[in-house]
C-alpha positions in Angstrom: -81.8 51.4 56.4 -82.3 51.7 52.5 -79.9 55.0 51.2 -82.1 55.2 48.3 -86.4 56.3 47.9 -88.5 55.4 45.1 -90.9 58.3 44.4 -93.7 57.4 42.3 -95.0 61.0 40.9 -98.5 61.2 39.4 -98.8 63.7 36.8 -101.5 65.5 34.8 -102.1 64.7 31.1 -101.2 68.1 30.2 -98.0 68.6 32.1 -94.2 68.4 30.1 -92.0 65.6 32.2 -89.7 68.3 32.7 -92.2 69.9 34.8 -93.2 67.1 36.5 -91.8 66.9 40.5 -93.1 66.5 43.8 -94.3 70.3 43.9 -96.6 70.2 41.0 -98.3 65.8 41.5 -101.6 65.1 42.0 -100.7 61.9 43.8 -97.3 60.8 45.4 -96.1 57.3 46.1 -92.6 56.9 48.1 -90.9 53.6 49.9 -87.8 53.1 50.4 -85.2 50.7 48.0 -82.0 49.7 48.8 -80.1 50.3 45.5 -80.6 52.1 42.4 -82.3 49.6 40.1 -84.7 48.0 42.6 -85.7 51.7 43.0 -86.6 52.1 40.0 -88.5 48.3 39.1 -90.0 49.4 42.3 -91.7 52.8 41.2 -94.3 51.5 38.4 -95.2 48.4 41.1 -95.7 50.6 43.7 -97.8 53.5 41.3 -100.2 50.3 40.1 -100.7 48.8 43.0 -102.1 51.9 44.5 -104.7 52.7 41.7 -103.2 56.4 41.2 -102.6 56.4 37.5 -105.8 56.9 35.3 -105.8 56.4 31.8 -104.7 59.2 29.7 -105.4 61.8 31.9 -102.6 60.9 34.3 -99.0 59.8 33.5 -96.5 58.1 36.2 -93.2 59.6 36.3 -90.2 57.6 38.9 -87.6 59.3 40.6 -85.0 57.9 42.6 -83.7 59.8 45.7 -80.3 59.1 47.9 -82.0 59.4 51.2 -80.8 62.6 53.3 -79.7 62.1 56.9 -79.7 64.9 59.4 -75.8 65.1 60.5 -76.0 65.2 64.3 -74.3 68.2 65.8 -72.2 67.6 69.4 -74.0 68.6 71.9 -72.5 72.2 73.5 -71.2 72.7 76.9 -70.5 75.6 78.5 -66.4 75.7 79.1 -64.8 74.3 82.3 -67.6 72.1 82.9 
């Protein structure tokens, strides 16, 4: 399993970087990259080959993200069993 996600965010024209994220996209791209840099080469491939960008009333912004993993709890027994 990759530890790392491209995220290929879509932004209007009109919106600071800053204030670019996931909440506030048109248009999200993600797929999974298995190190740092190939997540990032990764994010303007994956943002063209899907069409979402348009001109200058759009902007592409890419983000890198470790992936999270849900740590698996034990499971609970009831005592003297």
């Amino acid at each position: 399993m990759s530890d790392f996600l491209t995220v290929a965010l879509v932004c209007a024209g009109a919106l600071a970087a800053p204030d670019c994220s996931r909440e506030t996209a048109l248009d999200i791209a993600v797929a999974p990259a298995p190190t740092p840099i190939a997540c990032l080469m990764q994010g303007e491939t994956l943002a063209a080959r899907s069409g979402l960008v348009r001109g200058g009333e759009t902007y592409l912004k890419v983000a890198c993200e470790r992936r999270r993993t849900a740590a698996l709890q034990p499971e609970m027994r009831p005592e003297g069993r």
